[in-house]
C-alpha positions in Angstrom: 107.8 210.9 84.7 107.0 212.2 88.8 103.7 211.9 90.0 104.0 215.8 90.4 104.7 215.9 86.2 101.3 213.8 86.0 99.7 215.7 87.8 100.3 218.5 85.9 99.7 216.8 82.7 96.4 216.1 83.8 95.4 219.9 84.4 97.1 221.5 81.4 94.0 219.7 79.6 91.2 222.1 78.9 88.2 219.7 80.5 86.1 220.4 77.5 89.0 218.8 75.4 88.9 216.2 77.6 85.4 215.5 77.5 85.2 215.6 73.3 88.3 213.2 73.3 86.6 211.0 76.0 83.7 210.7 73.8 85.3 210.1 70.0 87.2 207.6 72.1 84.5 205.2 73.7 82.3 205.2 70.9 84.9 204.8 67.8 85.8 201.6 70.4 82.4 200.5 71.2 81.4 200.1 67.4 84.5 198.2 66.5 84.3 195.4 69.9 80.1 195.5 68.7 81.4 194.6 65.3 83.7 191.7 66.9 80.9 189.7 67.9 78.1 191.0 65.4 79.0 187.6 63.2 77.9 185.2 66.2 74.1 185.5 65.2 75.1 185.9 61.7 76.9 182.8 61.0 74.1 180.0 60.7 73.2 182.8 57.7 76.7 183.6 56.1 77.6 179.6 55.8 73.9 179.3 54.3 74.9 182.0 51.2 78.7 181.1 51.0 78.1 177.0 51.1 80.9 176.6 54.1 80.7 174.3 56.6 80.1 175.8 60.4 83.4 175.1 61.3 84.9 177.3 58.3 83.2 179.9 58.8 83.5 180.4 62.6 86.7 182.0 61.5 84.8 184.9 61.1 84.6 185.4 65.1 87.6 183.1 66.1 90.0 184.5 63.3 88.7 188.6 64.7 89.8 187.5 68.5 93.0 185.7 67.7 94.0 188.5 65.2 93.7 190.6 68.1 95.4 188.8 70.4 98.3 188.6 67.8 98.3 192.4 67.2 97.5 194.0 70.3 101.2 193.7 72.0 102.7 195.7 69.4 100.1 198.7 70.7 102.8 199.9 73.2 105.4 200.5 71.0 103.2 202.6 68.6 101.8 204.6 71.3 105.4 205.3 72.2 106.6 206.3 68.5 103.8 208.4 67.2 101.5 210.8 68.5 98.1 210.4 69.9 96.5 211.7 66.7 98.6 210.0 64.6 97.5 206.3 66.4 93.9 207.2 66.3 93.6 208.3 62.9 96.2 205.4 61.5 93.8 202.9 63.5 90.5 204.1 62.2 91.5 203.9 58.6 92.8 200.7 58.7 89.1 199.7 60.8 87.8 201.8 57.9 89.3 199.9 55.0 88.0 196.5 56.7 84.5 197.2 56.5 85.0 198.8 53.3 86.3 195.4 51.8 83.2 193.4 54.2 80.6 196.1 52.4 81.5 194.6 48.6 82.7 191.1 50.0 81.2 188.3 47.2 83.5 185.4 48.6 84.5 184.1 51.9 87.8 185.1 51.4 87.4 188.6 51.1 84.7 188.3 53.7 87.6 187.2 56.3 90.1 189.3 55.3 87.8 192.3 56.1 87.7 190.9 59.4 91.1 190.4 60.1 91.9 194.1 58.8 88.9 195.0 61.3 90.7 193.1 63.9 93.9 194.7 63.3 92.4 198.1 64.2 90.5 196.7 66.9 93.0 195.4 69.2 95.3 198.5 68.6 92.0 200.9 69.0 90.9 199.4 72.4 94.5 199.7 73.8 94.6 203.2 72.8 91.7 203.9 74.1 92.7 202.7 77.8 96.4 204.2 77.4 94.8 207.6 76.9 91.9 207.7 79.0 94.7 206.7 82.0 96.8 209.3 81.0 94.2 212.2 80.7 92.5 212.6 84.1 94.1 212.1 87.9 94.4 209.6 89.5 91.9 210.1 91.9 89.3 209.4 88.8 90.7 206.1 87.6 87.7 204.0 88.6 85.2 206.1 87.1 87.4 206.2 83.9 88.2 202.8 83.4 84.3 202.4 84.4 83.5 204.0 81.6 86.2 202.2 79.5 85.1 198.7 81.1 81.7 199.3 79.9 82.7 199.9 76.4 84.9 196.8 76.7 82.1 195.0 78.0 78.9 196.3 76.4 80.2 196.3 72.8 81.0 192.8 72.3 77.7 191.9 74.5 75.2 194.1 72.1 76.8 193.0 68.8 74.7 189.5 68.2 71.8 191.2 69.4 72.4 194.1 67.1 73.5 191.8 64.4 70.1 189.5 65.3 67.9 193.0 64.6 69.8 194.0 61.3 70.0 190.3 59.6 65.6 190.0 60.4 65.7 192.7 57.5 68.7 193.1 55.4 71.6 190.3 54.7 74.7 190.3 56.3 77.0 193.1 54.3 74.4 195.6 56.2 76.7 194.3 59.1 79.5 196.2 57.6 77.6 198.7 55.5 76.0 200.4 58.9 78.8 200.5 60.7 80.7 202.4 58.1 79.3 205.7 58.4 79.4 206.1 62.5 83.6 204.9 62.2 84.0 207.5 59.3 82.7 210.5 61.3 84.5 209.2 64.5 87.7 209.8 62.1 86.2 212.7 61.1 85.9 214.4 64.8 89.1 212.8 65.5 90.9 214.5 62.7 89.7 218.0 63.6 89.2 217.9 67.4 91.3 215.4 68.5 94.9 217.3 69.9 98.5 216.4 70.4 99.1 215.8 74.0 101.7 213.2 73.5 105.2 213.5 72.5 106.7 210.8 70.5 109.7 209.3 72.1 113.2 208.3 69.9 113.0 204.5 71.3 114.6 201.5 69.5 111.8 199.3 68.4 113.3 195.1 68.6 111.8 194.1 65.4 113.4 190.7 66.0 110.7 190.8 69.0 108.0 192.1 66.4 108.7 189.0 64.6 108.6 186.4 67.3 105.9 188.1 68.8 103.9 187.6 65.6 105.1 184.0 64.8 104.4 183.1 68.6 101.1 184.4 69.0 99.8 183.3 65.5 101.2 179.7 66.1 99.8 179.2 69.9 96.7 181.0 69.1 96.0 179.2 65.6 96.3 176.0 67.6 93.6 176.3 69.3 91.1 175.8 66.3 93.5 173.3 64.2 93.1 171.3 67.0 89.4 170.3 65.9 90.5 169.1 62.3 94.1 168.0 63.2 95.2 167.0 66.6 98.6 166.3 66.0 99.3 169.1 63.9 97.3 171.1 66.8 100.1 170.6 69.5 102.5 170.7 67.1 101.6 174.5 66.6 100.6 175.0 70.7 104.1 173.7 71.7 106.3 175.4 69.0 104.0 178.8 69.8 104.7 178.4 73.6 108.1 178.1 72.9 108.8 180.8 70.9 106.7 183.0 73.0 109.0 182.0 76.0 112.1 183.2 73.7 110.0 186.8 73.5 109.5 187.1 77.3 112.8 186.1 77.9 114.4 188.7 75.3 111.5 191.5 76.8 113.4 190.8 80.4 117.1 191.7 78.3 116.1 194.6 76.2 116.4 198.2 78.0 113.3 199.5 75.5 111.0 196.0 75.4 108.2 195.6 72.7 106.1 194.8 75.9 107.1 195.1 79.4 106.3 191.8 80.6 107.9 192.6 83.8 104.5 194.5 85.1 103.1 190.8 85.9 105.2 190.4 88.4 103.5 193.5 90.1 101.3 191.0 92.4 98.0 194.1 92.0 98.4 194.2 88.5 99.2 190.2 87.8 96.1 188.6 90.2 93.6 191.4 89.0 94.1 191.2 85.3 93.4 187.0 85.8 90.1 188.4 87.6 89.3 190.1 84.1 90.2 187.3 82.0 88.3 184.8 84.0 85.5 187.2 84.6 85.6 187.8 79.9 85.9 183.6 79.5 82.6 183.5 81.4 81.3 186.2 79.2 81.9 185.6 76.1 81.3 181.7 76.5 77.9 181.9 77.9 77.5 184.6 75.0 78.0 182.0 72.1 76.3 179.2 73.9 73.2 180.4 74.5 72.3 181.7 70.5 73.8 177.9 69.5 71.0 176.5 71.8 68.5 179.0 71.0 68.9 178.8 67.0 70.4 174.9 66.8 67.9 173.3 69.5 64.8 175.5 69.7 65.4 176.5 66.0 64.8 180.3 66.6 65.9 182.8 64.1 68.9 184.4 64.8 66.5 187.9 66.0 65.6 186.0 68.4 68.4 184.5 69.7 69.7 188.1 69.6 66.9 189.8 71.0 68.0 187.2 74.3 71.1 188.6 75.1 70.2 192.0 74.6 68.8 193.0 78.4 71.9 191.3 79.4 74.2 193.9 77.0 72.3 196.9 78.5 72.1 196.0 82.6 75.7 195.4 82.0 76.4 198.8 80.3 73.8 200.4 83.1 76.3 198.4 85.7 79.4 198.8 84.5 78.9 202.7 84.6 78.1 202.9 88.5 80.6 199.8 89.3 83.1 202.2 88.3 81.8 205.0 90.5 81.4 202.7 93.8 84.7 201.8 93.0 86.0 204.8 93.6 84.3 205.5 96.8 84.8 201.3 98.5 87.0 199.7 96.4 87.4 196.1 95.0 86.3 193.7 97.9 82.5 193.9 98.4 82.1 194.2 94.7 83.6 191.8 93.1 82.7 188.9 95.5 79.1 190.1 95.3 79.2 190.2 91.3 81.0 186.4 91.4 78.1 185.3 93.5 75.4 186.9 91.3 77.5 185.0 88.4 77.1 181.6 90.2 73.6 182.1 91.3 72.7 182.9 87.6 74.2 179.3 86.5 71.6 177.4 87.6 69.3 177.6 85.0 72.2 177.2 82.5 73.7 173.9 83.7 69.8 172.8 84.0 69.2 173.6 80.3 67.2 170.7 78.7 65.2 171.1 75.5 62.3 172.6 76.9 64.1 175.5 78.8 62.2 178.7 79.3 63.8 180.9 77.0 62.6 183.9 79.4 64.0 182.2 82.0 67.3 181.6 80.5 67.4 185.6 79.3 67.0 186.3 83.0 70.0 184.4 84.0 71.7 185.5 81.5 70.6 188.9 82.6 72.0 188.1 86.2 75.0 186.8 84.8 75.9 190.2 82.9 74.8 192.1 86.0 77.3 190.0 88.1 79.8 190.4 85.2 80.0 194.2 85.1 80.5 194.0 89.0 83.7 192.3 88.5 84.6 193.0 85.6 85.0 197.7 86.2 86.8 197.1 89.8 89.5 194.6 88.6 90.3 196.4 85.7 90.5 200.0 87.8 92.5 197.8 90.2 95.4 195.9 87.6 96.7 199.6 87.0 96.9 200.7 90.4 100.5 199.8 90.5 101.4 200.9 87.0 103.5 204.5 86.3 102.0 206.5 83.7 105.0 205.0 81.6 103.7 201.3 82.1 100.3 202.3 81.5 100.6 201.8 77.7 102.0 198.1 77.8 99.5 197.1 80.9 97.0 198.4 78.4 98.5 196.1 75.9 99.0 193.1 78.1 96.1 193.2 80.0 93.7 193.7 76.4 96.5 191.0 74.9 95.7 188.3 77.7 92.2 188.9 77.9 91.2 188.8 74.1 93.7 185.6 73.8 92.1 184.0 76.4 88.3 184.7 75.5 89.0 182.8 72.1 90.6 180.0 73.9 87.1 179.7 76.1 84.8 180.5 72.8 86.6 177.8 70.9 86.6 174.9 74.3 83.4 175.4 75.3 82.4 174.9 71.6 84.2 172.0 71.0 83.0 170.8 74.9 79.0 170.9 73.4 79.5 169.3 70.2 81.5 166.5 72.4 77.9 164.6 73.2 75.5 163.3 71.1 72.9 165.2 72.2 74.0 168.9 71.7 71.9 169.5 75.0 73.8 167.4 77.0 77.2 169.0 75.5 75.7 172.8 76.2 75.2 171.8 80.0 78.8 170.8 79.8 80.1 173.5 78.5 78.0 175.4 81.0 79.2 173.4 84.5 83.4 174.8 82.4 81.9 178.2 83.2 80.9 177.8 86.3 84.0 176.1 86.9 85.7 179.9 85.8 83.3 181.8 87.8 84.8 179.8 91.2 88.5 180.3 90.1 87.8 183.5 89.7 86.6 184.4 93.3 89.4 182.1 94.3 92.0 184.4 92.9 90.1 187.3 93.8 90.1 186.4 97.5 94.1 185.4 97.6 94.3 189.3 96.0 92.7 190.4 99.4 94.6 187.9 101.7 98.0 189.6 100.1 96.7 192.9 100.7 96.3 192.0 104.1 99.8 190.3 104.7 101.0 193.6 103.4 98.9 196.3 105.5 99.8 193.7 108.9 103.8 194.1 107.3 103.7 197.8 107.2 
């Protein structure tokens, strides 16, 4: 498709349309990435009522980001195959049935099968939403769009413990499921009668031999990572079996005229070197969000409201951010930005890699604050920035990738800088650790950031 037939897409929309769909969109996503990381603040509880040990049930987060990570490369082919309306409603009652399934769970195994169906619909949902808020306004809007979408992306998974922390101080856990319910079912609702057709499906040969691989590969490399705590050598036996069949699925992607996922958008240096900005900028956010409720509710034996109640001004300054980050995007771009929220990030981890036992816990909400703040800074831009490169055509597997890569890589941080802080005796000593690996990301991050900028340049001096 021309730039001239996008661009003519884009006004064909009736702007109210656009605004309802906007709308249904972000908050049907927002409730399912709160609902990934509602169990962090509930697990101390759930192993307490299903006798598990910690390390079974941490499933219940691990198993919802690594279901994702599995799923969410197949988003680009569905996209492609069915309508719009046909995606979103398909994803929200699969979500649907999920929390149906948590809401009368009486066994752990029906408690984690509700949240891999959740996490099913979750990775396809959050693609979708990004494919079709690229696709329905110009352009010139992107960075307040993807603001908007990068808040969502952000927000939701930063409010959930809190949320979860308020909700478990006065009802048990199925309320985790059984309050979410209503809000999905009227986004499916609105969906169903205000949500229009404004994509064609296209007659494309889906690979299912990829399907397969892609599944085997992901499940094996990404199930590794938690094996490797019980079984070592079983551990890399899945990593380096995973790797290489996921290295049989690039290479076939490369082959196939109509790929599963076209891998070949990483070699587009914009869209390669700012997506690592938004993985690297999600490993610091979601690991600094499961330390801090283990110290809070394992070291200064809070209840888990607590321990939500201190990441929740850090979920809504970053929301608050996120929103305008997009905007000033729009009007200066990446540079000042980003480098400004990765030194907000890095100014913020000195409290945390100072932690001892007698830790302010305002003080360590206020970095964790600053942290979120510096998060959101990075977090809009680089997102706005991967798809600058992409055709409206790429748009749905850069979606894909970028939300595959991301989510993948978050539970690899969740599960190292867990196993990093139980390393140590003292489980103080191992949370400093585990804070000095985030710091550690922070810097890598600026340092990709900044070689991003020094190829701009060799290609502005070129031209």
């Amino acid at each position: 498709m021309t730039i001239r037939k996008e661009m003519l897409m884009h006004t064909k929309i009736d702007p109210n349309v656009r605004k309802m769909v906007t709308i249904i969109l972000l908050v049907s996503t927002f409730i399912s990435l709160m609902s990934q990381t509602m169990m962090i603040t509930a697990l101390p509880v759930i192993q307490h009522d299903v006798h598990r040990s910690l390390n079974t049930v941490q499933w219940l987060t691990t198993g919802y980001t690594l279901m994702i990570g599995v799923i969410t490369p197949l988003s680009s082919n569905l996209y492609e195959c069915f309508t719009n309306r046909q995606v979103f409603l398909g994803t929200l009652g699969t979500f649907i049935a999920g929390t149906l399934l948590g809401c009368v769970a009486t066994s752990f195994g029906m408690l984690l099968a509700a949240r891999l169906i959740q996490a099913c619909a979750g990775g396809m949902l959050m693609s979708f939403q990004m494919t079709t808020m690229i696709s329905i306004y110009p352009p010139e809007k992107r960075g307040s769009i993807l603001g908007l979408s990068s808040l969502v992306i952000a927000a939701g998974p930063a409010i959930g413990p809190s949320t979860a922390g308020l909700i478990l101080h006065f009802l048990n856990w199925h309320y985790l499921f059984i309050l979410v319910l209503p809000f999905m079912v009227l986004a499916c609702v609105l969906g169903y009668f205000m949500l229009p057709n404004y994509s064609t499906p296209q007659p494309i040969h889906i690979d299912f031999f990829s399907v397969v691989i892609s599944l085997i590969g992901s499940a094996l490399t990404l199930g590794s990572l938690t094996t490797f705590t019980v079984n070592s050598a079983l551990g890399w036996a899945m990593l380096i079996s995973g790797l290489v069949i996921l290295t049989l699925f690039v290479r076939r992607q490369l082959r196939l005229t109509n790929p599963v996922l076209k891998v070949k958008i990483m070699t587009y240096p914009s869209f390669c070197l700012m997506t690592i900005v938004g993985i690297l900028a999600f490993m610091v956010l979601l690991s600094t969000e499961q330390l801090l409720p283990i110290y809070a509710e394992n070291v200064r034996h809070t209840g888990s409201f607590v321990s939500g109640m201190i990441l929740l001004p850090g979920a809504i300054c970053n929301a608050i951010t996120a929103f305008f980050a997009g905007k000033l995007y729009d009007q200066y771009g990446p540079k000042w930005l980003i480098t400004t929220g990765g030194l907000l990030i890095l100014l913020a981890s000195i409290p945390l890699v100072t932690i001892s036992t007698r830790s302010s816990l305002l003080t360590l909400t206020l970095a964790y604050t600053v942290r979120m703040i510096g998060n959101a800074l990075v977090f809009s831009p680089a997102l706005s920035e991967a798809f600058r490169a992409l055709s409206k055509r790429e748009n749905s597997h850069g979606s894909a990738l970028n939300n595959t890569l991301r989510q993948s890589f978050g539970a690899v941080a969740v599960t190292m800088c867990v196993v990093i802080a139980d390393i140590p005796a003292s489980l103080v000593a191992g949370i400093k650790l585990a804070m000095w690996v985030t710091v550690l990301l922070a810097v890598l991050m600026l340092l990709v950031f900044w070689s991003y900028l020094a190829y701009q340049k060799r290609q502005t001096t070129t031209l």
